[in-house]
C-alpha positions as CSV (number, residue, x, y, z in Angstrom):
1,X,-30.7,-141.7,96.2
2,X,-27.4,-141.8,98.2
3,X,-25.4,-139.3,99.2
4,X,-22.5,-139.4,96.4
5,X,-25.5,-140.1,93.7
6,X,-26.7,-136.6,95.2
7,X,-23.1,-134.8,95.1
8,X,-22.6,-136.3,91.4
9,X,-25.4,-134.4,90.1
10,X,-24.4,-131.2,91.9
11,X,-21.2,-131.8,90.4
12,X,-22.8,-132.5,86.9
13,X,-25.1,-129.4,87.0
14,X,-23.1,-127.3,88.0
15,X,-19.7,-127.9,85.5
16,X,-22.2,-128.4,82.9
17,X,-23.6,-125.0,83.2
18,X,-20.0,-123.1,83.9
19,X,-19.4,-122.0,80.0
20,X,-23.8,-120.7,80.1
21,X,-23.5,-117.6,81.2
22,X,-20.6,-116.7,79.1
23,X,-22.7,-118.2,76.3
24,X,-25.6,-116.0,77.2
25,X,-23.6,-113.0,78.2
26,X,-22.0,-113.1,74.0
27,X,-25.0,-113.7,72.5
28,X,-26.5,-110.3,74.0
29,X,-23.4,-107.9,73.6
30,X,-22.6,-109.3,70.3
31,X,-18.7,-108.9,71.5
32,X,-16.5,-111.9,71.9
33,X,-13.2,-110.1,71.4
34,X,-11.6,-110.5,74.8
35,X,-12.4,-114.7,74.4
36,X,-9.5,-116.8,74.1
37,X,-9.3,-119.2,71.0
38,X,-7.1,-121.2,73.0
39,X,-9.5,-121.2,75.9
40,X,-12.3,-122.5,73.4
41,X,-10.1,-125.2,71.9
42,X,-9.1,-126.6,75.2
43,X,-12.6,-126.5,76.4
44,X,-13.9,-128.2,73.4
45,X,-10.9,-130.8,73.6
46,X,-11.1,-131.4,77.4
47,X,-15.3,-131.9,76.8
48,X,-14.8,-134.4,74.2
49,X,-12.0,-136.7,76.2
50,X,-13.9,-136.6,79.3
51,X,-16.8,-137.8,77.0
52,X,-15.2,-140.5,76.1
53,X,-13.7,-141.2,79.1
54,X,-17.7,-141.2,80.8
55,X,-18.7,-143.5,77.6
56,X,-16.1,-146.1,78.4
57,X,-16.9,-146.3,82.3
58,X,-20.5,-146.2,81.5
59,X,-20.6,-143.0,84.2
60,X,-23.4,-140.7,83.0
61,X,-22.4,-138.0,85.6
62,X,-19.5,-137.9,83.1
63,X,-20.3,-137.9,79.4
64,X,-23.6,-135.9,80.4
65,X,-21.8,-133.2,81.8
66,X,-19.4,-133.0,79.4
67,X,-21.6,-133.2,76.2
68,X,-23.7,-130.4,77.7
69,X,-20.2,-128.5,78.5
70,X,-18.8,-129.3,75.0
71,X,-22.0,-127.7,73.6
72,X,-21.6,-124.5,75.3
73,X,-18.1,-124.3,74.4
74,X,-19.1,-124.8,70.9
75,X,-21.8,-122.1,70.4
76,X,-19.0,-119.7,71.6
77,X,-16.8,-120.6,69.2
78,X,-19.7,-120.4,66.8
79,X,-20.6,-116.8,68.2
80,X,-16.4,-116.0,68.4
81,X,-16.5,-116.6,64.4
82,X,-19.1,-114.7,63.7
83,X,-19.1,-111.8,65.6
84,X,-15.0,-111.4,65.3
85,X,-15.7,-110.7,61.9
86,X,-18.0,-107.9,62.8
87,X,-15.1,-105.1,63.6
């Protein structure tokens, strides 16, 4: 594998994963109140144009990334809908 193969996937893994925690983290304490909306919507807009963006250049380091990102940010706006309501 060559060395910027190698650095993609860091890359990859490690943006994919940066929402995971957070994910984890609300689905414990059951508390999302101090989560932006407007963080969630940009997440979940910037995840679906870098998609897009991977699709067209055929880069998986790209779209894979950002589908598994766009995922995360989606279950916490799931979580952010369901436990906001919970007051």
């Amino acid at each position: 594998m060559e060395l910027s193969a190698i650095f993609g996937l860091l890359g990859a893994i490690t943006a994919s994963t940066i929402f995971f925690p957070q994910v984890l983290q609300t689905y414990k304490t059951k508390r999302t109140r101090d989560l932006s909306w407007l963080t969630i919507i940009i997440g979940i807009l910037n995840g679906f144009v870098w998609t897009i963006y991977g699709l067209m250049k055929s880069d998986p380091f790209i779209y894979v990334t950002n589908i598994l990102l766009s995922i995360a940010t989606l279950m916490l706006a799931v979580m952010k809908k369901k436990y906001d309501r919970k007051k």
